[in-house]
C-alpha positions as CSV (number, residue, x, y, z in Angstrom):
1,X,9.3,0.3,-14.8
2,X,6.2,2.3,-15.1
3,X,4.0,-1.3,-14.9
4,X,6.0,-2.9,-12.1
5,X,4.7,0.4,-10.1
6,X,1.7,0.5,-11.0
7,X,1.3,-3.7,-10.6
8,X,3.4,-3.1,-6.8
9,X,0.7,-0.1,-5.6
10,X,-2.1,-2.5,-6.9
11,X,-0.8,-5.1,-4.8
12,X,0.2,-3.3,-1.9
13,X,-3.5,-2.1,-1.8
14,X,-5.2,-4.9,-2.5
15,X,-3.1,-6.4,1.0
16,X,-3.4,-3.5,3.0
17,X,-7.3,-3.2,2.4
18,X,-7.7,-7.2,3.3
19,X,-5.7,-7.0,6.5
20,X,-7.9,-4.2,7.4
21,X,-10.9,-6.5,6.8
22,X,-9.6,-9.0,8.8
23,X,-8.2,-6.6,11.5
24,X,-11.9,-5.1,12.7
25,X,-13.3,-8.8,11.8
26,X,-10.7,-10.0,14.7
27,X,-11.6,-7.0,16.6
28,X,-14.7,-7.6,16.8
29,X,-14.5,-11.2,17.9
30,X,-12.2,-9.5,20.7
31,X,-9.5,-11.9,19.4
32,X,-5.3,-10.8,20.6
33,X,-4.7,-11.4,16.6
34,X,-6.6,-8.4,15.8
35,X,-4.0,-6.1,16.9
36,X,-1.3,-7.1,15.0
37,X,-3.5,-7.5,11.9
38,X,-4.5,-4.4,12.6
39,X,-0.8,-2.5,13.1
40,X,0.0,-5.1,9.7
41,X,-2.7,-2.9,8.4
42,X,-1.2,0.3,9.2
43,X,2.1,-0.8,7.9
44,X,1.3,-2.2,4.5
45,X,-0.8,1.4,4.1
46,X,2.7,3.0,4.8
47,X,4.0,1.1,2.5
48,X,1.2,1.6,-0.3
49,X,1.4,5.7,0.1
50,X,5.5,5.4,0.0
51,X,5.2,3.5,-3.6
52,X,3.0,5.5,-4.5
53,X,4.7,8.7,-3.8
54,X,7.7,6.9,-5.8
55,X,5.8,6.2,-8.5
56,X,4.9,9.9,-8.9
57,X,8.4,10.9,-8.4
58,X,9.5,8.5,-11.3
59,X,6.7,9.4,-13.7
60,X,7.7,13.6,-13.2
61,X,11.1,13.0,-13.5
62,X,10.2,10.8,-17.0
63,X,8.2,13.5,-18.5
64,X,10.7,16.6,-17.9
65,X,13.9,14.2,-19.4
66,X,11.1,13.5,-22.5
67,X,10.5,17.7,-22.5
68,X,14.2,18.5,-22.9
């Protein structure tokens, strides 16, 4: 379980940081796509902190059962 985390926040940042890229690239050819690239962005970032904050939930919760 610990992997597929860990494999999902890779992934989730790895997106988020290319849509980012392209948002500002978009931007700054004043394209209309940059916008949503750029609230795509904000979403998969969302996304990234909430797995993230799961996958430190998990990983506490796994050491105090191993403690007891």
């Amino acid at each position: 379980m610990k992997l597929i985390l860990i494999i999902l926040f890779t992934l989730f940042s790895y997106f988020a940081l290319s849509l980012t890229i392209a948002a500002f690239q978009l931007k700054f050819h004043h394209s209309p796509e940059g916008n949503l690239y750029l609230g795509l962005s904000v979403a998969m970032t969302l996304a990234t902190l909430f797995v993230g904050n799961r996958f430190v939930k998990i990983t506490e919760e796994n050491e105090d059962d191993q403690e007891m």
